[in-house]
C-alpha positions as CSV (number, residue, x, y, z in Angstrom):
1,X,-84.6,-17.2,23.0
2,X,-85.8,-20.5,22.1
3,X,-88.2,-20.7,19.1
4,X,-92.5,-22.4,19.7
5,X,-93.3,-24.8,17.0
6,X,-97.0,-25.0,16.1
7,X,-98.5,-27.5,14.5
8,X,-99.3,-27.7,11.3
9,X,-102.9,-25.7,10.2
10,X,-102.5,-24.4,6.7
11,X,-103.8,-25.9,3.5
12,X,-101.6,-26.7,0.5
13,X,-101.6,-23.3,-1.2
14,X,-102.4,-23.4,-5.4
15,X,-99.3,-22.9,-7.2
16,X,-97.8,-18.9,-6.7
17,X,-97.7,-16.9,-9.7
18,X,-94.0,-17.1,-11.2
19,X,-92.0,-14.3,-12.7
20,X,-89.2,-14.4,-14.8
21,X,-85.7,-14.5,-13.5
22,X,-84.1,-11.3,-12.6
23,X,-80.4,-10.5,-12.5
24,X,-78.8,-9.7,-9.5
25,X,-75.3,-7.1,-10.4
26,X,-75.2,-8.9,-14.2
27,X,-74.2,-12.4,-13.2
28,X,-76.2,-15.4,-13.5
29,X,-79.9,-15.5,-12.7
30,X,-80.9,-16.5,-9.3
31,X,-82.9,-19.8,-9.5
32,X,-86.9,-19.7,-8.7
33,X,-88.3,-21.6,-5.4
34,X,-90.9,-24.0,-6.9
35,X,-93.8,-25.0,-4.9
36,X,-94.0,-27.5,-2.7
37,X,-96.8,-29.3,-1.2
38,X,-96.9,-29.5,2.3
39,X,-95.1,-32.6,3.8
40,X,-96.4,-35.2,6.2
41,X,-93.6,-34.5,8.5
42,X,-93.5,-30.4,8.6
43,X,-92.9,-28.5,11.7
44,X,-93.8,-25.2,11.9
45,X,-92.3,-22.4,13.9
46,X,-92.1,-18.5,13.7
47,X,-88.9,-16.3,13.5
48,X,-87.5,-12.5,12.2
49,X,-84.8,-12.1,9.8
50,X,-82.4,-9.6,11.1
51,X,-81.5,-6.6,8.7
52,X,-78.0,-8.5,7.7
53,X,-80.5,-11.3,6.1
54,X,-79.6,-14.0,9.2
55,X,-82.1,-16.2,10.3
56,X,-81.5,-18.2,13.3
57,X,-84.0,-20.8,14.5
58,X,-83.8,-24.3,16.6
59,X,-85.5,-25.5,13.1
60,X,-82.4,-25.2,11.6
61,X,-79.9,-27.3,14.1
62,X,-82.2,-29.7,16.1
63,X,-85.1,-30.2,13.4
64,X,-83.5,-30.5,10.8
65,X,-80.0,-31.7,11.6
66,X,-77.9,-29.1,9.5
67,X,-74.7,-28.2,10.7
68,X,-71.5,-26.0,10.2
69,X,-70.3,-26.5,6.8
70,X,-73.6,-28.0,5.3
71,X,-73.5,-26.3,2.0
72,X,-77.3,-25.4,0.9
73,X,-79.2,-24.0,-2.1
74,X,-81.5,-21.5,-1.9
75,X,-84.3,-20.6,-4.3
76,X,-87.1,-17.8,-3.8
77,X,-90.3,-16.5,-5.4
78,X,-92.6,-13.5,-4.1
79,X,-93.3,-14.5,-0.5
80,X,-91.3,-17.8,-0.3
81,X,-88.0,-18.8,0.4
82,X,-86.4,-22.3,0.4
83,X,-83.1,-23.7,1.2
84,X,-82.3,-27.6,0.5
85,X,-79.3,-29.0,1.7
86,X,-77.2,-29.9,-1.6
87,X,-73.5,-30.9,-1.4
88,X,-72.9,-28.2,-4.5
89,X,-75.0,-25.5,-2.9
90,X,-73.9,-21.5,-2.9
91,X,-74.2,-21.2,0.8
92,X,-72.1,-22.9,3.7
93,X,-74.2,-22.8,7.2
94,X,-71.4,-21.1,9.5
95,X,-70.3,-22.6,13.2
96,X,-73.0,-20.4,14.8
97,X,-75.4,-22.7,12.9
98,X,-77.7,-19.6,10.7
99,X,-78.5,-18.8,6.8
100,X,-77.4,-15.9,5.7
101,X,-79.8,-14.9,2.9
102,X,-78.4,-13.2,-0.1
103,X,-79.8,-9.6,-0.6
104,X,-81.4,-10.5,-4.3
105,X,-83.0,-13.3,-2.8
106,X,-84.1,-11.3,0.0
107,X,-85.8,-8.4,-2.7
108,X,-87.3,-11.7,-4.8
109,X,-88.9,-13.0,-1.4
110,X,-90.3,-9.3,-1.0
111,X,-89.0,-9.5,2.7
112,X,-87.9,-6.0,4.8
113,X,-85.9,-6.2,7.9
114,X,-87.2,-7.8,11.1
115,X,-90.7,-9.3,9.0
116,X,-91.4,-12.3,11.0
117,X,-91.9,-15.0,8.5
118,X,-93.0,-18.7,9.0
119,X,-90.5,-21.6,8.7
120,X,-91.4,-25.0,7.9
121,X,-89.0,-27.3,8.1
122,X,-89.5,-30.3,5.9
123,X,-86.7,-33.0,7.7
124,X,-87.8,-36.0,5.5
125,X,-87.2,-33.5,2.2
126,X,-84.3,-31.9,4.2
127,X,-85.7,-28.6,3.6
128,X,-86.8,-25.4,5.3
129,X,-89.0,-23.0,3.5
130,X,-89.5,-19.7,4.7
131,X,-93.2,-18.1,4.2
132,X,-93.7,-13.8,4.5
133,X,-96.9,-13.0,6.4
134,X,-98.2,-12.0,3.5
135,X,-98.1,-15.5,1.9
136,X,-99.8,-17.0,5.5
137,X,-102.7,-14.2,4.8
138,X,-103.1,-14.7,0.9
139,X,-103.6,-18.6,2.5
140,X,-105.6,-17.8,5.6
141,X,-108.1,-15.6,3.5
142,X,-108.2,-17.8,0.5
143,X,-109.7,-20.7,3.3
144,X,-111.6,-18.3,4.6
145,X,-113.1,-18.1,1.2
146,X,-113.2,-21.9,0.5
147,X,-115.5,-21.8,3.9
148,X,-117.8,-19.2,3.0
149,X,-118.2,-20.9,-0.7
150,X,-119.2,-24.0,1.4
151,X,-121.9,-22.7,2.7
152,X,-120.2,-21.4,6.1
153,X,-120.4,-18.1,7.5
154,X,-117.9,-15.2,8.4
């Protein structure tokens, strides 16, 4: 199964409410995705995170050019997930080139098995972020709104 990009055709969103950090099992707080605007150079695509928290996507190995044994960090608010590739990162990408998302990170993103979410992989920030449906319709109807404050109609 081979994954469609789609260009680009959402607005930069405002920034999301934050919450504080949680604790995931009593260790060390997770850190919190921050908000990025959207680069020149995003590609866009659509994929499902199994119930094991994988997600597999051409995004991954062809756009952005990570590989088995890049180590990434990954950061999440309510809707949004990023990864970054960082040399001291929590997560190693295995052979089979996927992310496996951690389940706190998972419960921060507010994501239940097989959601389809929307990547956007960011190749000059070497980042993917990974949007909920919920997120893409807070943004669609908050344009919709935009339009019908500009004098537009439904």
């Amino acid at each position: 199964m081979t994954d469609q990009l789609i260009a680009p055709v959402i607005p930069p969103a405002a920034d999301p409410v934050r919450g504080g950090p949680r604790r995931a099992g009593g260790g060390r707080p997770l850190p919190l995705a921050d908000p990025l605007a959207v680069p020149l150079d995003a590609v866009y695509g659509m994929s499902r995170i199994d119930t094991s928290g994988r997600l597999t996507s051409q995004a991954i190995s062809h756009i952005l050019n990570w590989r088995a044994d890049d180590r990434l960090t990954l950061t999440a608010a309510v809707g949004v997930m990023v990864a970054r590739r960082d040399r001291h990162g929590m997560v190693t990408v295995p052979a089979r080139c996927f992310i496996a998302i951690p389940a706190a990170l998972q419960h921060r993103c507010g994501r239940r098995p097989w959601d389809r979410v929307l990547l956007a992989a960011a190749p000059g920030q070497d980042t993917l972020t990974v949007y909920t449906l919920t997120v893409l319709d807070g943004a669609l109807r908050a344009h919709a709104q935009l339009l019908l404050g500009e004098g537009g109609r439904s």
